[in-house]
N, C-alpha and C positions, 0 to 999 in steps of 0.2 A: 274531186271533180274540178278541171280548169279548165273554162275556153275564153278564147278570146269575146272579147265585147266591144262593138266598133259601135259609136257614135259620129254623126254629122252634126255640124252647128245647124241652128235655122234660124242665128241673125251673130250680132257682135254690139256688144255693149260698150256706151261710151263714159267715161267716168273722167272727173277730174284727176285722178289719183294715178300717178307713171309709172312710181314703182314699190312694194312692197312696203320701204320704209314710211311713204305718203298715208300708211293705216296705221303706224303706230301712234298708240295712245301718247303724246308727251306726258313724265311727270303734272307736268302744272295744268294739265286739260284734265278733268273729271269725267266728259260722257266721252265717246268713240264715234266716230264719222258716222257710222253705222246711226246713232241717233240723233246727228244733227239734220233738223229738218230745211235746212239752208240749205244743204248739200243737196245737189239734184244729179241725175245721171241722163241718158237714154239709150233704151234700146231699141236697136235697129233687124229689126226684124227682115231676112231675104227675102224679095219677090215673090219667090215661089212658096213662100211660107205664108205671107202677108193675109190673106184670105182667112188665115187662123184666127188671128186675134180680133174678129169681130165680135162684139159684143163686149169688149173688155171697158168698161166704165172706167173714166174717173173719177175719184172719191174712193174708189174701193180697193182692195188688197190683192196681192195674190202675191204667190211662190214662183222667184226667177233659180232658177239651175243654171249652174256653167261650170267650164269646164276651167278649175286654177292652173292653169298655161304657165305662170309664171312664177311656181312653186316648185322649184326642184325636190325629189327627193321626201321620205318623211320620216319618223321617230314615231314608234308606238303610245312613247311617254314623252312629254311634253310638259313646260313650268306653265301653272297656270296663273295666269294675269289678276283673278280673284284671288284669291288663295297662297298665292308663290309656290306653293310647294308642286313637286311632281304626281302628275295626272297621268292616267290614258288619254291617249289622242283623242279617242272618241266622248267624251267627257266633254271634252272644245270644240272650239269655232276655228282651231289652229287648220291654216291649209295647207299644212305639212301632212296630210294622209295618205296612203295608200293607192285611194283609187283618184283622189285629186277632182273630187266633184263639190262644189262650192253653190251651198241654196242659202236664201236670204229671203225675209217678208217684206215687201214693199210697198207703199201708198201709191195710185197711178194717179197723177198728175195729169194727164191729158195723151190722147190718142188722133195719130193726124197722121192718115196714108201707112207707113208701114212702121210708125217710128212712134215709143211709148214715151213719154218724160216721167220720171218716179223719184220719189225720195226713199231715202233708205241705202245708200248706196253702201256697200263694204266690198266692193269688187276694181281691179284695177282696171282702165283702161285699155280697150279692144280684147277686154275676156269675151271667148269664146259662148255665146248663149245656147245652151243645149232644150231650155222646156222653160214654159210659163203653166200656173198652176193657180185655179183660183185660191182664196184663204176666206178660212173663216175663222174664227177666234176659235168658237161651240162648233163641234158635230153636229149635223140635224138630227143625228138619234138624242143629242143632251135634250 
């Protein structure tokens, strides 16, 4: 069974990071952008989408989606960054996948008109935002 699956953005994310190589881990850095809490980003949520994200707190978490624009291409196996050796793609955080959808946990920093500030970034610059999603660590069933 194949059909197609069309997606609209409903905002564009701004990150310090241009191009792909701006997420590698150097040798000599130990955590990944992804945890440094210095690095901030913002999403920029469209107009007509705007109306959505009330209620979104700062202090709290939640799940951003988007769409990796700027990953060509993917590899089912993949070397993984823990480990070295060969993985499944889906195993990783690698945005070399198939369908090219990119989610991350993030802290919201502050909420003002249509535009989020967050830490947590692992996304490049004018990625595509497909969903915000609250987080919670527990289930409410745990």
């Amino acid at each position: 069974m194949s059909q197609d699956i069309i997606f609209k953005p409903i905002g564009i994310i701004k990150t310090p990071f241009k191009t792909p190589d701006d997420l590698k881990v150097p040798p000599f850095r130990p955590e990944s952008p992804y945890n440094n809490m210095e690095i901030t980003g913002v999403i920029e949520v469209f107009e007509e989408y705007c109306e959505g994200i009330a209620n979104i707190e700062p202090g709290t978490q939640g799940l951003v989606l988007f769409y990796l624009d700027k990953s060509p291409g993917y590899k089912l196996t993949t070397i993984s960054h823990r480990t070295n050796k060969e993985v499944g793609v889906f195993s990783t955080r690698s945005p070399h996948r198939p369908n090219g959808i990119g989610v991350t946990i993030v802290n919201f920093i502050s909420v003002e008109k249509c535009k989020i500030k967050f830490q947590g970034v692992d996304m490049l610059d004018d990625s595509p935002l497909l969903d915000i999603k609250p987080y919670r660590s527990k289930s409410p069933r745990d």
